[in-house]
C-alpha positions in Angstrom: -143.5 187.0 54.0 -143.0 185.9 57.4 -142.4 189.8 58.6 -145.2 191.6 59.1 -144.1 194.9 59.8 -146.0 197.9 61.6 -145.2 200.5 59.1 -145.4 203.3 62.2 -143.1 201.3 64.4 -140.6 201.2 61.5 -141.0 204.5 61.3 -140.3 205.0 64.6 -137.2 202.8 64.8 -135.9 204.8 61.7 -136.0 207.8 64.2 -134.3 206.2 67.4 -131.3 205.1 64.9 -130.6 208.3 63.6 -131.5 210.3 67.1 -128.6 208.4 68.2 -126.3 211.0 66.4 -128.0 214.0 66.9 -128.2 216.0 69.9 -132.0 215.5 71.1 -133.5 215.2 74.7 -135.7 212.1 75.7 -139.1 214.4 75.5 -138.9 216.2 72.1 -137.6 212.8 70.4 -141.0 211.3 71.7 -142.5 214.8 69.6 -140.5 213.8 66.7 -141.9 210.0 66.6 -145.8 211.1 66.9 -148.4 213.2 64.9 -149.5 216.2 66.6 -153.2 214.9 65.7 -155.1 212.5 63.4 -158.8 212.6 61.9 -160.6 209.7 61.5 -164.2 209.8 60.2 -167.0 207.6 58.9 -168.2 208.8 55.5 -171.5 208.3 55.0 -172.5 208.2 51.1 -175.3 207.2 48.6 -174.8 204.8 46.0 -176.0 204.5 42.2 -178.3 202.1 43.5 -179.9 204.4 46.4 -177.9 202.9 49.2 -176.3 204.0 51.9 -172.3 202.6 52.4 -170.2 204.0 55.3 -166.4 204.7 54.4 -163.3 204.5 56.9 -161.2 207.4 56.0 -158.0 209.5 57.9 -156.0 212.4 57.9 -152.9 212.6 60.1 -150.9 215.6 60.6 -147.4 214.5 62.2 -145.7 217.6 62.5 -145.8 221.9 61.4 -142.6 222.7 62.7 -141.4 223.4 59.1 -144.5 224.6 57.7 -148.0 223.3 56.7 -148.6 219.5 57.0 -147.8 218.0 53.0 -149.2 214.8 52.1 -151.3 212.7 49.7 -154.3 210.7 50.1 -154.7 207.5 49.4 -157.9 205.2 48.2 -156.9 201.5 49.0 -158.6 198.5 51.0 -155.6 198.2 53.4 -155.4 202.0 54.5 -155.5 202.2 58.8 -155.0 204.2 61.2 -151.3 203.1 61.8 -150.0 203.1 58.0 -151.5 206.7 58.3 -149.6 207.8 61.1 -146.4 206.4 59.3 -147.0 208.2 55.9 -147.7 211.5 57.6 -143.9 211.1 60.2 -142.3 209.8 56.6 -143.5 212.8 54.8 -142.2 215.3 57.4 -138.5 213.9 56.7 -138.8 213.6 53.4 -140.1 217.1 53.1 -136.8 218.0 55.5 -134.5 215.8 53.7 -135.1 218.2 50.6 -134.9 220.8 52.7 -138.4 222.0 51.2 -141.1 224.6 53.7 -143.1 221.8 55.1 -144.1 219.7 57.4 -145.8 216.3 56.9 -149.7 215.0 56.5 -151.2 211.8 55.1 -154.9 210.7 54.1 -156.5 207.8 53.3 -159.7 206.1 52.5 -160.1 202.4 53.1 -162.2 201.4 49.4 -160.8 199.4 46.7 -161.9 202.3 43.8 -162.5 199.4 41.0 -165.5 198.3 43.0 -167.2 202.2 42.7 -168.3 204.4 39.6 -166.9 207.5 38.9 -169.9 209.0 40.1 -169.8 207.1 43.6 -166.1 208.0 43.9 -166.9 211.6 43.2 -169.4 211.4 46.2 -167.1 209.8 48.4 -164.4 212.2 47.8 -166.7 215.7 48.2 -167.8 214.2 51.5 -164.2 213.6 52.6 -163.6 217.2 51.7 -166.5 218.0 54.0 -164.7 216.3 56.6 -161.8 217.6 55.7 -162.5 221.4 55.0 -161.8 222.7 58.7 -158.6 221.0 58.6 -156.9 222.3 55.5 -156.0 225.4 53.6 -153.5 227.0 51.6 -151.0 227.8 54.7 -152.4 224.9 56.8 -152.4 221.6 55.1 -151.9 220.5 51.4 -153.0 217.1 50.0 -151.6 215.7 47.1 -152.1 212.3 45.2 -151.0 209.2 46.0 -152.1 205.6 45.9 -155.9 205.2 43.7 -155.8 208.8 43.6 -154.5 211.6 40.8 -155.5 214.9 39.3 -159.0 213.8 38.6 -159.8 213.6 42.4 -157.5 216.4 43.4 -159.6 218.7 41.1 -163.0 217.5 43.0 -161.5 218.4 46.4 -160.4 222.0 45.2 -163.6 222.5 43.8 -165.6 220.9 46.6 -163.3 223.3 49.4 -163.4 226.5 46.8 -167.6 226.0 46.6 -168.0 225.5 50.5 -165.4 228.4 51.2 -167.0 230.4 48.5 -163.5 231.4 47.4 -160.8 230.8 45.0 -158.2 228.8 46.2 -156.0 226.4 44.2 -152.9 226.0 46.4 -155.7 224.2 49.1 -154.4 221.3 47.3 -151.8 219.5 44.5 -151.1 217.3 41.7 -153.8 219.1 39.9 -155.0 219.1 36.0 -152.8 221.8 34.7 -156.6 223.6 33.7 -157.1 223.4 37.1 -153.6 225.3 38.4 -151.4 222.1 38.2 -148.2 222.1 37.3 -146.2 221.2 34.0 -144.1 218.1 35.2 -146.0 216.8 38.3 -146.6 213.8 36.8 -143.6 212.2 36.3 -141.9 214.2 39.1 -141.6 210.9 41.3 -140.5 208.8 39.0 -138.3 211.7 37.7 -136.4 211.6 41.3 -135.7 207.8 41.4 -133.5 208.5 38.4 -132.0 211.1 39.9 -131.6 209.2 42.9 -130.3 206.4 41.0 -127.9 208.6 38.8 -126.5 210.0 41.5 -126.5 206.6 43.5 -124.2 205.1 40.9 -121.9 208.2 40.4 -121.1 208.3 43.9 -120.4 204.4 44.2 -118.3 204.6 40.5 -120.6 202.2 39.4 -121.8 202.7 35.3 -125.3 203.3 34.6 -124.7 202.2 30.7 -125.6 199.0 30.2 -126.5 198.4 34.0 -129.4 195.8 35.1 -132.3 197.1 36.3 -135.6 195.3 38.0 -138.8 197.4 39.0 -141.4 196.3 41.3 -144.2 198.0 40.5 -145.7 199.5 37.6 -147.4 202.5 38.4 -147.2 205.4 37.2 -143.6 205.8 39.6 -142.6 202.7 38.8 -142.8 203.2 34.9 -141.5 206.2 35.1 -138.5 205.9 36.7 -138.4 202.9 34.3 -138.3 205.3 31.3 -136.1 207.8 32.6 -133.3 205.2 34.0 -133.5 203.3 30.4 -132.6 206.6 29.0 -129.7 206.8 30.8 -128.5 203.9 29.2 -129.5 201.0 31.5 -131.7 197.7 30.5 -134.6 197.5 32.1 -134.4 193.4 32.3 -137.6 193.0 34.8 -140.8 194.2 35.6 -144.1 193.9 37.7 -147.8 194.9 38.8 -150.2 193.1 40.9 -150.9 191.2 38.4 -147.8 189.1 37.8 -143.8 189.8 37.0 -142.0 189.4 33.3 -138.1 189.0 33.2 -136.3 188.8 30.0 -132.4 188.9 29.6 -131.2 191.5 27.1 -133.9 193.9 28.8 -138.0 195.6 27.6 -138.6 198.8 26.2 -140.4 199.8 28.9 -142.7 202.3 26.9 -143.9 199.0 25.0 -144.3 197.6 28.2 -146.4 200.3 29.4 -148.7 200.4 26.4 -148.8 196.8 26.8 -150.4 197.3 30.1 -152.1 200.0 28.8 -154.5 197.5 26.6 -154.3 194.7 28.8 -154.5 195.6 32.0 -151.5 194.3 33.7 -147.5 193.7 32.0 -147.9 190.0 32.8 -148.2 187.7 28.9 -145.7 190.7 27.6 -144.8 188.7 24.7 -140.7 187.8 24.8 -141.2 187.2 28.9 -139.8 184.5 30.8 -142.6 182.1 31.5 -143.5 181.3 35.5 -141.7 184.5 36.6 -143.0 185.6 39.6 -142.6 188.8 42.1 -140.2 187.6 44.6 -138.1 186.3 41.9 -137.9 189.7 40.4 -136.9 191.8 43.8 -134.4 188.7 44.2 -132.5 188.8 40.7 -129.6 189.5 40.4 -129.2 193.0 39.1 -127.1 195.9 39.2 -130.2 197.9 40.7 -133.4 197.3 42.5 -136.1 199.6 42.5 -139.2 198.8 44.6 -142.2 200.5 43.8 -145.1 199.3 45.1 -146.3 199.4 48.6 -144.6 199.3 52.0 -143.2 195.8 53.4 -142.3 194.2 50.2 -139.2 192.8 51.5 -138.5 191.9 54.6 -135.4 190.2 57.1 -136.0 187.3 55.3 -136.5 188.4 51.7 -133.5 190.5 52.2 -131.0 187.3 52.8 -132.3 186.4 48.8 -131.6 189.9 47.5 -129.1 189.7 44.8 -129.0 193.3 43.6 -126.1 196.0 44.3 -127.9 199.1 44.7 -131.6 199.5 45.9 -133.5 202.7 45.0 -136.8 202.8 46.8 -139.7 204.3 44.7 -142.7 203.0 47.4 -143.1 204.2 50.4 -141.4 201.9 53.4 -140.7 198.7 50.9 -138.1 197.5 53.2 -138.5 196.6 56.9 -136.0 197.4 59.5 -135.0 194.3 59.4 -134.4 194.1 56.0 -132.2 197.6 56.4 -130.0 195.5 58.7 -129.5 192.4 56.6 -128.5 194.4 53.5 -126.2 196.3 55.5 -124.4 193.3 56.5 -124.1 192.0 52.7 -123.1 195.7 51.4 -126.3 196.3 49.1 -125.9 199.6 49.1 -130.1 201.5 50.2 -130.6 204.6 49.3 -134.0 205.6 51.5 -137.7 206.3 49.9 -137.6 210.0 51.9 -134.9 210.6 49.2 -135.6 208.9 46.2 -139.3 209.5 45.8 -139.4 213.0 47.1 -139.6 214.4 43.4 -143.2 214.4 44.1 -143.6 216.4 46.6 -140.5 218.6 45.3 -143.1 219.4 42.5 -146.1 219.6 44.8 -144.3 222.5 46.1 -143.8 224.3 43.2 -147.0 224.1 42.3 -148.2 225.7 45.8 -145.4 228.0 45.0 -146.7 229.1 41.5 -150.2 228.9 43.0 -149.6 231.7 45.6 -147.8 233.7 42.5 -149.9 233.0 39.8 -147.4 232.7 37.3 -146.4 229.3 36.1 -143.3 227.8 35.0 -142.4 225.4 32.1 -141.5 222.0 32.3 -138.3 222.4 31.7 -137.8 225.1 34.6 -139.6 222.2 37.0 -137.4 219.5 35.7 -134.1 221.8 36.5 -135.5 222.9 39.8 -136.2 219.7 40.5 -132.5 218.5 40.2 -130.9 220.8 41.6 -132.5 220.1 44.9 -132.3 216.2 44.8 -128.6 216.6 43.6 -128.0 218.9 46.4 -129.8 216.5 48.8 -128.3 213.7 47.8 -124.8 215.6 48.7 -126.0 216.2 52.1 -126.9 212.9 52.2 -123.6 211.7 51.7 -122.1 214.1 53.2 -123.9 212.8 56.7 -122.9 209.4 55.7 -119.4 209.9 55.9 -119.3 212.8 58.8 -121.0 210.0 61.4 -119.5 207.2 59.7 -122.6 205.4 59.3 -123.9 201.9 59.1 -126.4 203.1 55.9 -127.8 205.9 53.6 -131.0 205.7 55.3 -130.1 206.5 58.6 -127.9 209.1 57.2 -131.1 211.1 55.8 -133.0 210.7 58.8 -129.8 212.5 60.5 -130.2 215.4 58.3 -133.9 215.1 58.4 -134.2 215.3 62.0 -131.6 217.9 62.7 -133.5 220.5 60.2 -137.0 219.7 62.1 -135.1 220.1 65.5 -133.7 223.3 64.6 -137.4 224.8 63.3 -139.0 224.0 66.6 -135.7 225.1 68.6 -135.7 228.5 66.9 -139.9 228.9 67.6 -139.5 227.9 71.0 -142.1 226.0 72.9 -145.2 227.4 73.0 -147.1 225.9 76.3 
């Protein structure tokens, strides 16, 4: 791609467009477009082989107005300082958009975890814990999953923070084993909200979800299961992708035999029936009744956009369009609904898990799945609502309006403390 985007300057540029319609001064929008502070460390840990290997990692915490900084952590090769800073402002409006107690944090590592044993990535996590122990707690900052990262790491930083504390304390953290005080539907929560999104999405624009066209880039565990969920809804799943490669057949995949396909194989590429020479910019350029990106940030940019054939775009990743992208699709009418939206199932449920934390007193999974709609239906209305009251150019900037407005009014009613 020829667009190269700064995910914290598109961050940013998200904010000035929807600051436009809300009433802010010059100096607290420049406190809305920067973290309040960001950790970076060198982690300093001994291999299998007796080695020493030093480890880039980072916590941000963008903003507490709302409550304590939310946020997962990722393990990836391409984490930095900047992609930081923009997860951490993202999940502060996405935590706002869903009108949920938080604020917003992000973590990362830079490692590629297939290069490390289980017992080497156990080491490097305790001793980001370490790093990390003065920084978080139950009413001060919450991680959560997210890219390379699950329940299996998630449990070794509770433990790691509970030992060092010498406490018990499993809100410190989310996206737990349920053993461990997780919660019954965490797992598909995000991909759980993408349908939602979606469902909603095509409701509001009269558009039918039977039979609809679907493409998913990305294969995760968002990706495929938002893939599940929309299929049951009716719609044919007609193209998917990892990093490995992209399949694409006509009359559509089960996408559970896809995903057990991967399961044995490593990757959904060779699924037999696929298109041969099928690649991932011809899936997020097919034309389809909906697009759902679900990898990482940047996957389509200004000029990626000009190719996109779909009608409605769903964003599962974090940041998969550029700003310039936004604008092009605005101009052809592909209808966007935002990433601070669509994927915020997770950290719906990462809430409500910290909620039955506090309590101890656990819900079922169908109490979580109900909870869960009700406040993504509710924020998509608001969403929509915002869309039509400014009369705006898309549903993006229409969240961010919302968003923005909710973290304004939390710092307004506090006052400013000098």
């Amino acid at each position: 791609m020829s667009e190269q985007a700064n995910p914290f300057e598109s961050l940013q540029e998200q904010i000035d467009d929807a600051a436009a319609y809300v009433d802010v001064s010059e100096g607290v929008l420049e406190r809305l477009k920067h973290p309040e502070r960001v950790l970076e460390t060198n982690l300093s840990v001994e291999m299998d082989d007796g080695s020493v290997e030093v480890f880039r990692a980072f916590r941000s915490q963008f903003n507490g107005d709302r409550g304590p900084y939310k946020g997962g952590i990722r393990y990836h090769p391409g984490v930095n300082r900047d992609e930081v800073k923009a997860l951490s402002g993202w999940m502060v409006y996405k935590c706002a958009v869903v009108d949920i107690p938080y604020g917003g944090g992000k973590g990362g590592i830079v490692i590629d975890p297939d290069e490390y044993s289980e017992g080497e990535l156990e080491r490097v996590t305790r001793s980001f814990a370490k790093e990390l122990r003065p920084l978080i707690g139950v009413n001060r900052d919450v991680p959560a999953p997210d890219v390379n990262t699950g329940q299996r790491e998630m449990n070794w930083i509770k433990d790691t923070y509970e030992t060092l504390e010498n406490t018990t304390a499993p809100g410190v953290i989310t996206g737990k084993a349920i053993d461990s005080g997780g919660s019954a539907g965490r797992v598909e929560a995000t991909g759980r909200s993408v349908m939602l999104t979606a469902r909603e999405a095509f409701d509001y624009l009269d558009k039918e979800m039977e039979g609809a066209s679907v493409a998913v880039q990305g294969y995760g565990n968002a990706g495929w299961i938002a893939a599940k969920l929309i299929d049951e809804l009716g719609a044919d799943i007609v193209a998917v992708s990892d990093s490995s490669g992209a399949i694409y057949r006509e009359e559509g995949f089960d996408p559970r035999d896809v995903k057990d396909h991967k399961n044995e194989t490593g990757s959904v590429a060779d699924y037999p029936g696929a298109a041969d020479e099928f690649s991932n910019e011809d899936l997020l350029t097919l034309d389809v009744d909906l697009l759902v990106p679900a990898a990482l940030e940047n996957a389509i940019d200004s000029d990626l956009a000009r190719d996109v054939d779909a009608d409605v775009v769903v964003e599962a990743a974090n940041g998969p369009l550029t700003p310039g992208a936004d604008d092009v699709l605005a101009e052809t009418d592909t209808y966007v609904f935002p990433d601070i939206l669509a994927n915020a199932g997770g950290v719906t449920v990462s809430y409500f898990e910290w909620v039955q934390n506090r309590q101890r007193f656990y819900w079922s999974e169908q109490r979580v799945n109900d909870e869960l709609e009700t406040i993504i239906t509710k924020a998509f209305d608001d969403l929509t609502d915002a869309y039509e009251q400014h009369d705006l150019a898309n549903f993006r900037t229409a969240a961010y309006v919302v968003a923005i407005q909710r973290v304004l009014d939390a710092y307004e009613e506090s006052g400013n403390w000098p």
